[in-house]
N, C-alpha and C positions, 0 to 999 in steps of 0.2 A: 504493500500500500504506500509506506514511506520513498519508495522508488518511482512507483507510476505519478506522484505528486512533485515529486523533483523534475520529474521528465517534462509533466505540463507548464511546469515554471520555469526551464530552459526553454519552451517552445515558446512561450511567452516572453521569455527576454529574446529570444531570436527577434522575432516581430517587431518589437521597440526597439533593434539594433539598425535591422532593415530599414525601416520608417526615419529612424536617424543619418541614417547613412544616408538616406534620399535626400534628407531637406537641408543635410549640409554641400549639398551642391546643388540644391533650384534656391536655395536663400541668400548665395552668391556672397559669402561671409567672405569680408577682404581678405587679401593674400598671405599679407602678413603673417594673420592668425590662422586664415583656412590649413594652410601647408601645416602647420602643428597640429589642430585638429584632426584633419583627414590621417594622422600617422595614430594618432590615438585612438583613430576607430579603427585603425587594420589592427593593431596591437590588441582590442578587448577579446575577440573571438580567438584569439590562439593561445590567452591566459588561461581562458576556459577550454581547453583543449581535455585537460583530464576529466573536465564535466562528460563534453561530448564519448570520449572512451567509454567511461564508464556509462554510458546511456548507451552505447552499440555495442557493447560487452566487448570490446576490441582487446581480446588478452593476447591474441595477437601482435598488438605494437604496444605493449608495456614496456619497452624497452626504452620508451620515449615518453612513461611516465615520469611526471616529477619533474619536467625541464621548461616548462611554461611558465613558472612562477613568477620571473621578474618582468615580463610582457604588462603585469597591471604596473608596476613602477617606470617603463617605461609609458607607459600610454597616461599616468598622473603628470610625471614633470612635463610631457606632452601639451597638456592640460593648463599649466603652469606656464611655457611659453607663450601659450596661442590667448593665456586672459592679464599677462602683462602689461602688452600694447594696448588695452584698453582701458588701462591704466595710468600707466607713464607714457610722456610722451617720445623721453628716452629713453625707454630700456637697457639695462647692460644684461649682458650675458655673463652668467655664473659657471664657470668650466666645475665649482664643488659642488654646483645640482646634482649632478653626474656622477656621482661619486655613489651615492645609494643605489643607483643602477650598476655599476659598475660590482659592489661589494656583495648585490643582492647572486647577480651571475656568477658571481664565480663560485661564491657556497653552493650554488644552484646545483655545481656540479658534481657537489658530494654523492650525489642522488646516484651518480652511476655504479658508488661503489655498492650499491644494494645488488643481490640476487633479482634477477627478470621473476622468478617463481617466486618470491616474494610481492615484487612489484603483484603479480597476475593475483596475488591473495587481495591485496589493499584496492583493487577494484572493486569487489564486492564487501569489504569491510575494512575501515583505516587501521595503522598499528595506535597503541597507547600503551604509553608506560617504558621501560628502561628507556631513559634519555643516553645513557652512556652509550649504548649497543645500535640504538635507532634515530640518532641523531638527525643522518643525514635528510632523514624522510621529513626531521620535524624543523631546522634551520631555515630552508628557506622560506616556509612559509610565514617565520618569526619575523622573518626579516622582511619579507616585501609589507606583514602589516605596520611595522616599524615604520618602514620606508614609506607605504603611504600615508600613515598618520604624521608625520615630523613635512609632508611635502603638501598635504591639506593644513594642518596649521600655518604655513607660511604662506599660502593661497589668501588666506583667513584676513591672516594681518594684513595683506598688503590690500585687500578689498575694504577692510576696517579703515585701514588708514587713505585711503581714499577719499571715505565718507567723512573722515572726519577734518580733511582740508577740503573739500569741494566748495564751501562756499571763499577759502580762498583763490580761487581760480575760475567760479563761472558764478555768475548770475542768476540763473531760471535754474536751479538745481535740483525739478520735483522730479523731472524726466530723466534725470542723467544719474542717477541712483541706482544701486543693482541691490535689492532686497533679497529676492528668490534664490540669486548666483549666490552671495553671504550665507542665508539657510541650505542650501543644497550641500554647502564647502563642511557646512556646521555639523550636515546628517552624517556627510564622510567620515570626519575626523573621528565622530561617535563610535561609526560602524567599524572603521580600523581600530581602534579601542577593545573595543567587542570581542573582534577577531583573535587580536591578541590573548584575551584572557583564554579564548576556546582554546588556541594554538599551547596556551600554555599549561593548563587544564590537562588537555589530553598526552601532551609531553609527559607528565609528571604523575599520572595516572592519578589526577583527583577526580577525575570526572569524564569518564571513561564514556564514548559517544563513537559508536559503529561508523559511522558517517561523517564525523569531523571537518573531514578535507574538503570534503562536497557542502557543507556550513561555511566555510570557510571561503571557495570558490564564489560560492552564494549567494555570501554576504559582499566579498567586493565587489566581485564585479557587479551586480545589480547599484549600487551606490556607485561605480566609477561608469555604470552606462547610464544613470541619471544626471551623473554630470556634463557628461556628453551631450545626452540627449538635450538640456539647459542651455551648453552653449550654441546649439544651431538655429536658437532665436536673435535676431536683430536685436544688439542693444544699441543707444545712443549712449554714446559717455563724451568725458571729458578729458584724454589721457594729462595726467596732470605735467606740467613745466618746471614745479617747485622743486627746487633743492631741500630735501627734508632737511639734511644735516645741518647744510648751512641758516633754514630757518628757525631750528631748532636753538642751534647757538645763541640767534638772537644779536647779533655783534654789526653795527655800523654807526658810524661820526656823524655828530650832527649837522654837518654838512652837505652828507650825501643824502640824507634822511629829508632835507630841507629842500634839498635840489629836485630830488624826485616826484615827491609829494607835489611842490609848482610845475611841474612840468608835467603830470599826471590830472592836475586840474584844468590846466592850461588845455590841456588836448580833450580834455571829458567836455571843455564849454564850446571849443571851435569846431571836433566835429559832430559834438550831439550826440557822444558814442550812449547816453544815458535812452536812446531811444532804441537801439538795437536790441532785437527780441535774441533770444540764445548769447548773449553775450558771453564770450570768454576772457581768460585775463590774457592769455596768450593771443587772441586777436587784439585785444585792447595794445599790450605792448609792444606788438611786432607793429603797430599804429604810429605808435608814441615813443618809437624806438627807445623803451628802457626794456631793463632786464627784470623776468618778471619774478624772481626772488627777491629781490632788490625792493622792488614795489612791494611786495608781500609786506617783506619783513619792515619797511618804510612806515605802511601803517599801522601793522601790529604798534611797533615802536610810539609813534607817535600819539593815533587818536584813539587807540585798542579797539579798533577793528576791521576789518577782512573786507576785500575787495567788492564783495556783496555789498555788505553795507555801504560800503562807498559808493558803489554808482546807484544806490536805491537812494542814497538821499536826493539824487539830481532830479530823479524819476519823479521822488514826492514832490520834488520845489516843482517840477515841471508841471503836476498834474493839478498841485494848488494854483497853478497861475492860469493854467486852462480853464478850470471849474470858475475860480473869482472872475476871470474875463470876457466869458461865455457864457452861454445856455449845454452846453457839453452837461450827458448826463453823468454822472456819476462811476456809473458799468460799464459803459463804453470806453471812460478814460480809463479806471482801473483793468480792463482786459487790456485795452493800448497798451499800456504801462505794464501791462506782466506782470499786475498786481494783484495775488489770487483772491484775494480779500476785498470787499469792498467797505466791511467793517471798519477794518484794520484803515484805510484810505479816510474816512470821516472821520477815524477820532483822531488820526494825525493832523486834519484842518482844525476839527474845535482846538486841539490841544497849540497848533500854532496863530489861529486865531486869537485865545484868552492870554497867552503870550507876547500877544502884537500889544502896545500902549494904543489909547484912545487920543486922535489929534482934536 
């Protein structure tokens, strides 16, 4: 029973793989990121290689059991390259990504010191228990859920930290958000978690589970074909321009702090950039020819706050001078304005109204 239920949930992930595999090429995902993607979906289906064996009873090629394991660690950092650029606008290339794939392979290959008649038993029921004797069987699969958990965490952060400078870099920030991609990274890191404690469970014989490997199989790749399947939706983002480190430090003269800030307002009033719907800081400065760290860290410094706020004040003065000068309704301006609120837009006039003195 517990087999013919495995089988219908491999046929079911086949189908979501399928379906994913099509829509990453009719949704025309840019190059940059497609070419890493598309490597991470040839990668999912030959992790799960021992699934498929074991669902065609293939003891026949057991020989070639147990050598798939790092295919999910490669097809993660995969994952990792192809949702960076949509992140930063310059991505660097990490040569120690590489390195969990690299270490994941080559224990991989303990696997061959097992007897084939061996292998052809753990088809129809996993080993558990002596770690010393059955190691090889039980290392790799430590290691790719290591491997995927430590390459989901850093997925994590860099999608967190994102979120949490986007209003210094863009404007209209509701659309440019990635909620679902954050929760999908968050389900990962869980389920390689997970994995681990089964991996280690059955190693050490607390918890002794016929089936293990095939849990194990299961549970990544179902969690590394959700992620997949997640990124072959069109996001809009904002890959960001900021030097973290350097905004972090926090470090520049009042000089340059003074220089920028004028020249930053200078350019917000001559070319009206306060009217551009999707504004970015990177289009803002490649305008205004500054640097857009520079600016960042300019206002942090100065007025304590973020590029957002700064061109939403021009928005307000713009939209208070429409409304006092006009018949402009109210919604009209605040939609013009990229102002989602129209709340939020009146209590800013009473509140600079009762502010203004009486002539």
């Amino acid at each position: 029973m517990t087999s013919a239920i495995n089988d219908y949930f491999l046929y079911a992930l086949l189908g979501i793989y399928v379906i994913g595999f099509v829509r990453l090429f009719v949704q025309k995902i840019n190059l940059r990121s497609g070419r890493w993607l598309t490597a991470a979906f040839l990668c999912w289906p030959v992790f799960m290689l021992d699934e498929w064996l074991r669902m065609a009873n293939a003891t026949g090629l057991a020989s070639i059991y147990g050598l798939s394991e790092v295919f999910a660690v490669i097809a993660i950092t995969c994952c990792y390259r192809a949702i960076k650029p949509m992140l930063l606008a310059y991505p660097t290339a990490r040569k120690r990504l590489w390195w969990p794939v690299v270490v994941t392979g080559v224990f991989q290959c303990a696997i061959l010191l097992i007897p084939v008649d061996d292998k052809q038993q753990w088809l129809s029921s996993s080993p558990h228990g002596q770690p010393l004797l059955l190691w090889p069987a039980y290392i790799a699969s430590l290691l790719t859920g290591f491997s995927v958990l430590l390459i989901g965490i850093l997925i994590t952060e860099h999608i967190q930290m994102y979120h949490r400078h986007l209003p210094e870099q863009a404007v209209d920030i509701k659309n440019l958000k990635m909620p679902r991609l954050a929760g999908v990274m968050g389900s990962l890191v869980g389920v390689a978690f997970m994995s681990i404690l089964l991996v280690t469970a059955a190693t050490f014989g607390f918890f002794p589970v016929p089936f293990w490997e095939g849990f194990h199989h299961l549970m990544i790749g179902t969690a590394i074909l959700i992620v997949l399947f997640s990124l072959t939706f069109i996001r809009r983002t904002s890959p960001s321009p900021l030097d973290y480190e350097r905004l972090d430090e926090g470090k520049a003269t009042p000089y340059e702090i003074s220089s920028i800030i004028s020249k930053a307002e200078r350019y917000t009033i001559e070319s009206k950039a306060y009217k551009v719907r999707f504004l970015t800081l990177s289009e803002f400065c490649r305008g205004a020819d500054i640097d857009p760290t520079s600016l960042a860290l300019a206002l942090q410094l100065t007025e304590k706050k973020n590029f957002r706020r700064f061109i939403f004040h021009y928005r307000l003065e713009y939209a208070k001078n429409v409304l006092l000068r006009s018949d402009a309704k109210l919604e009209a301006v605040a939609k013009r304005m990229g102002i989602n609120s129209e709340k939020f837009l009146s209590e800013y006039l009473v509140k600079h109204l009762n502010s203004t003195p009486l002539r």
